[in-house]
Steps between C-alpha positions, in 0.01 A plus 500: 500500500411145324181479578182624388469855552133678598559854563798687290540841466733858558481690840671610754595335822632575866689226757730489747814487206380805345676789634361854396230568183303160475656353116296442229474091369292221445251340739483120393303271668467090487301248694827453760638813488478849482830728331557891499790593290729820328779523374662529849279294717342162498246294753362192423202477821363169521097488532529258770655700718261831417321547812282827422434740209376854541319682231514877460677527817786701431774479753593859662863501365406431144209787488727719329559223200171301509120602479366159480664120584463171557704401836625167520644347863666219498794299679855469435670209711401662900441861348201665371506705217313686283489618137240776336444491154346830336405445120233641207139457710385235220801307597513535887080378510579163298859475649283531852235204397723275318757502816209448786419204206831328547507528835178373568277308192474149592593458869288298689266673697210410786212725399164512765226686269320629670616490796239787553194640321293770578680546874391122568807229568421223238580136580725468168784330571839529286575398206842400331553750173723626284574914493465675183509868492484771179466869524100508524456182726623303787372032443564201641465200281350158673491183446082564484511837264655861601427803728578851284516845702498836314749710687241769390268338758783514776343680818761432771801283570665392799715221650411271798652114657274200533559111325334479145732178481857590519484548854477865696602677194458879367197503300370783281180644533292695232184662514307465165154590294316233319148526456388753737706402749800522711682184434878412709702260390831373694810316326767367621848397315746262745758756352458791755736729222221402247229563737647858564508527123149420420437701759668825344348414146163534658565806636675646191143657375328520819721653725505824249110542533558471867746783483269711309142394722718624798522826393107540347189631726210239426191568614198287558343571194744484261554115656158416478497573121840287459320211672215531293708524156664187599199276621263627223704613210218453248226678670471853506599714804209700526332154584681389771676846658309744659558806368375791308662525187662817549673347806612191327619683226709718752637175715625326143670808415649454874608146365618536211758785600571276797636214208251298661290449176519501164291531199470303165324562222226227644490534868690658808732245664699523845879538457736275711459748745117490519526114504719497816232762657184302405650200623642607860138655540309176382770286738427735783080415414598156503642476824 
């Protein structure tokens, strides 16, 4: 590979010319392409033809070899293939970010923001931006100044078709908090594989929480008190809750085994989890 190389390091690797126990070689990766190689086999992927990339989702055939991966779908001439790459969990998370990077930093993007707040349509119209995206946070750089989005703040994402400017065209949809509100904002990339993409690298975070709020009992209570921690994070809860304190010492123990929050030596503070709650509640207020 000639040119300059991002992400570099030893794993292992499974594709459809490995045949038996996936082989253990190098995962190099460049702005144009992507190459898996051993001693026996070699694939040089280019990004532009990477259509999708799965993290943690570990392909039934390869549970025997793999616990964690990074799953990479891309096309070869009229076939689709795919290649998982399992590696040391330091090198799989930056080897995760630094690919969605390549594939996506820089393409230009028509960003609405906000498209809604607080449950009301806004009369925003789009904006021409460039997409930058790290491991923390989802922008959009414009000619003006620059939207950033915490994926921490992520409270739902889905996809829908309208005309932001490139015509009928998939657009992505994600639900957001930003000062005490649910915010959504909708982009749109003329490249329907890169709008699938951005698509999946919002979801990377948030669709984990969603996995694990499926399978937790909240009750009204313990979602009032995540509402209030988010809205009034300064101010005690004894002042704006209304409970006794043996009760609301009993419904943040609830929480906090729930992951929903967390303490610091300062304050307690909702988890990713607790943000996605609090916000679906204050959307549904909204309304």
């Amino acid at each position: 590979m000639s040119e300059s190389v991002v992400a570099d390091f030893p794993g292992w690797f499974y594709s459809h010319q490995v045949a038996g126990e996936p082989p253990k070689g190098r995962i190099v990766l460049g702005k144009s392409q992507l190459v898996v190689a051993s001693d026996d086999v070699r694939e040089n992927i280019p990004t532009a033809e990477i259509f999708d990339v799965k993290i943690g989702d570990v392909p039934n055939e390869l549970r025997t070899y793999f616990n964690d991966t990074v799953t990479v779908a891309y096309r070869d001439g009229d076939a689709r293939r795919v290649v998982a790459i399992e590696g040391e969990d330091k090198h799989i998370e930056r080897f995760s970010t630094v690919l969605f990077k390549v594939l996506l930093n820089g393409t230009p993007t028509l960003v609405r923001h906000p498209a809604r707040k607080g449950g009301r349509v806004t009369d925003t119209d789009p904006v021409k931006s460039k997409l930058s995206v790290k491991w923390e946070e989802i922008g959009f750089r414009t000619a003006d100044s620059g939207i950033s989005i915490h994926l921490d703040d992520v409270i739902g994402v889905d996809r829908s078709e309208r005309d932001l400017g490139y015509g009928r065209h998939p657009v992505v949809n994600f639900r957001h908090l930003a000062d005490n509100e649910s915010v959504m904002t909708e982009a749109s990339i003329e490249s329907s594989r890169k709008t699938s993409l951005l698509g999946r690298y919002v979801r990377m975070r948030y669709s984990d929480v969603a996995d694990e709020l499926a399978e937790t009992t909240i009750t009204d209570e313990e979602e009032e008190i995540l509402v209030a921690l988010y809205t009034a994070p300064e101010v005690s809860l004894s002042q704006v809750v209304e409970f006794n304190p043996q009760r609301l010492t009993m419904v943040l123990r609830g929480l906090r085994e729930k992951g929903l929050i967390a303490d610091t030596d300062e304050e307690t503070t909702l988890t990713m989890k607790g943000k996605v709650v609090a916000g679906n509640r204050i959307e549904q207020v909204n309304d």
